[in-house]
N, C-alpha and C positions, 0 to 999 in steps of 0.2 A: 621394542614395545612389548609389554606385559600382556599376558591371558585378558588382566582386568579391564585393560586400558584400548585391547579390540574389541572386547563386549559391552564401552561406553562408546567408540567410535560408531560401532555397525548398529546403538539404539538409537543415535544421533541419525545417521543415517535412515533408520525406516520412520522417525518423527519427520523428518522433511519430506518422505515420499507418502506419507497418510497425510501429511497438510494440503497437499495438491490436492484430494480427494475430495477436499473440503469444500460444500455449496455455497455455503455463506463464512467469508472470511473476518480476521478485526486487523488492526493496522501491523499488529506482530506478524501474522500470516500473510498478509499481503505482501510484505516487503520482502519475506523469504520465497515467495510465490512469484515477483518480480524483480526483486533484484534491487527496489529503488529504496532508499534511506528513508529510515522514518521520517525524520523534519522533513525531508522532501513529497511524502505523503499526507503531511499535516498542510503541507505548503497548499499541494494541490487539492484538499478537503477546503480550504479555507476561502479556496478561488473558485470552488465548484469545478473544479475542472477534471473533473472525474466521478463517474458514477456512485453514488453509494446511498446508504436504504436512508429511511428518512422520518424514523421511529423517532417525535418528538420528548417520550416520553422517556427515552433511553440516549445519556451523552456519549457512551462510547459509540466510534464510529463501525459501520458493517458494510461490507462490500459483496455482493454477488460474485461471482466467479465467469459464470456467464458473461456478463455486462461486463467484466474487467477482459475479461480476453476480446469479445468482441470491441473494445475502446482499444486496448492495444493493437491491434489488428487493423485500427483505422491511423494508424501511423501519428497518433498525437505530440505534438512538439512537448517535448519531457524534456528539453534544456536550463540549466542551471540558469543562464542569460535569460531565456522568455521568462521563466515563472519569478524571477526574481521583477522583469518590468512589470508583471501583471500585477505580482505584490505590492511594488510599489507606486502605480497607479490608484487601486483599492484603497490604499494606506493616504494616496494624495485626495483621493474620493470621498472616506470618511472624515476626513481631516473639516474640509469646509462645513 
């Protein structure tokens, strides 16, 4: 590995450890923040089943850091299988 190619590594590095920092996150940051796939955060934005702010006036989504650690903290079922029956519950809900 090159001079150039550790001084893109270690800026990559200190961008992920300032995003932790961060009080109010958006779905990019979150997902680096948790680990969890975007679709799978748009999933659980769409089911409400996760905190997040609720500024009508603004579509992108915002999450507190706060509230997301304390929901993680309360052991919420983040399984591919639940969120996909809640999905498609929702999906059989708006349907009628």
């Amino acid at each position: 590995m090159n001079e150039q190619e550790k001084v893109v590594d270690l800026l990559q590095e200190i961008k992920v450890l300032l995003s932790h920092k961060k009080k109010v996150m958006n779905v990019e940051d979150l997902s680096v923040y948790t680990g969890l796939s975007k679709s799978k955060i748009y999933k659980l934005t769409h089911l409400q089943l996760i905190p997040m702010g609720s500024n009508p006036n603004i579509r992108q989504k915002f999450f507190d850091r706060d509230k997301i650690d304390a929901w993680l903290l309360g052991k919420p079922d983040l399984s591919d299988q639940h969120i996909e029956e809640k999905f498609n519950k929702t999906l059989l809900k708006n349907k009628k």
